[in-house]
Phi, psi and omega in degrees: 000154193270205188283317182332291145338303154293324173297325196283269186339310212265340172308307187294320167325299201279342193283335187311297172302012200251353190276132173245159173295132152276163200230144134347329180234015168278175189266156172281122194304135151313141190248160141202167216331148177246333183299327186281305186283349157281351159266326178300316212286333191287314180300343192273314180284320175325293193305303197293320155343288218295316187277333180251030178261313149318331210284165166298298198320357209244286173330295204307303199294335178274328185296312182324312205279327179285349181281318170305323199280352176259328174302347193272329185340276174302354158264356197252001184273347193256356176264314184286339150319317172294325202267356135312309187294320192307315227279290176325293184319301184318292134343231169029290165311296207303330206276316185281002180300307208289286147031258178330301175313322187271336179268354174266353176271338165286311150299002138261351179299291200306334192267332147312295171326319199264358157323271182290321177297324180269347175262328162275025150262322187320326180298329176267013200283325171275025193254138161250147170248107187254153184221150168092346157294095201305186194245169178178133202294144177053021186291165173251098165322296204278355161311303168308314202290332196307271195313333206257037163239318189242049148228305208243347200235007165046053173243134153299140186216130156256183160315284210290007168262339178291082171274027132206140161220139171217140141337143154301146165197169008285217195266134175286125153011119190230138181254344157217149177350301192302312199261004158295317203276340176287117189307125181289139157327145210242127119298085180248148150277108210255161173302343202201123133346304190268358185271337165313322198285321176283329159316302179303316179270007164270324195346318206266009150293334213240024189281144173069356189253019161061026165261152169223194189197077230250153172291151181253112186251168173299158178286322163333289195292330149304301156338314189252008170205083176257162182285144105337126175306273246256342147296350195298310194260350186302307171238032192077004178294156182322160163312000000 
């Protein structure tokens, strides 16, 4: 080994001994504080906030941003306002188009009713509805409307003026006796207008005997022409 060498091995030898094991009765090496240096450290950030939230620079640069964040606000508050109102308007249209649309299909509706309604009374324009005539098994409607024409209304009537005559039927439903036993209505046709007009305007022949002599009208046409009660017995109009 050179000297050299020998001098280091022997330097390292000595510092190895010089290190001692700690004993049972030494004092404990001071630690330090950490509570303190963890406050320098808070006071130390504190200061730099504090300084760079005083600066112009800081105020001026915050103000900025709040003033942008509010134009952008009210801008975004004003598009979506507009494209709801556009949205409402839109809506809107649509709802009063659909409106429009449902009240013109009800005026046409109602002018199509009223249409097929005048057109089926025209079809009923030679028709009479007599009531109050009793039933009996195996009758002849035109017999009767025959006999109730020349017996009670002092009218001539033959068979060939007569083209249809029938009972209603079926018999409606009776909720008491009185209206099982009441006798159903005749519906007869006659060939001519005129020979209807006169059967109609004797009708008033037929006061106190509880027969009557009705236009045999559509129900539409009822609706827009009713009878005055106290006309009934005056002239012989239905019941």
């Amino acid at each position: 080994m050179s000297p050299k060498k020998a001098t280091n091995a022997a330097k390292s030898t000595s510092s190895r001994r010089q290190v001692r094991e700690p004993q049972p009765n030494d004092e404990p090496t001071p630690q330090p504080n950490t509570d303190l240096i963890h406050v320098d450290i808070i006071d130390s950030i504190r200061q730099e906030l504090n300084a760079a939230i005083n600066s112009d620079d800081f105020c001026t640069n915050l103000i900025c941003k709040l003033a942008i964040a509010e134009a952008v606000k009210e801008k975004v508050c004003k598009e979506i306002h507009d494209t709801f109102k556009l949205e409402l308007s839109k809506k809107q249209k649509q709802l009063d188009d659909a409106r429009e649309e449902i009240c013109q299909l009800r005026r046409d509706l109602t002018a199509t009713q009223d249409s097929a309604d005048r057109q089926e009374q025209y079809s009923r324009r030679n028709c009479l509805r007599i009531q109050g005539i009793p039933e009996s098994p195996g009758e002849s409607t035109d017999e009767l409307v025959i006999s109730l024409a020349t017996e009670k209304l002092n009218v001539t009537l033959t068979p060939g003026e007569i083209d249809r005559s029938h009972r209603i039927s079926p018999r409606p439903r009776a909720n008491n006796i009185a209206n099982a036993t009441r006798p159903r209505a005749i519906i007869v046709k006659l060939t001519s207008y005129n020979t209807r007009d006169r059967i109609y305007r004797a009708r008033t022949s037929l006061k106190g005997t509880r027969i009557y002599i009705n236009e045999d009208l559509t129900r539409g046409t009822r609706s827009y022409s009713p009878v005055p009660a106290n006309m009934k017995e005056l002239t012989g109009l239905g019941p």
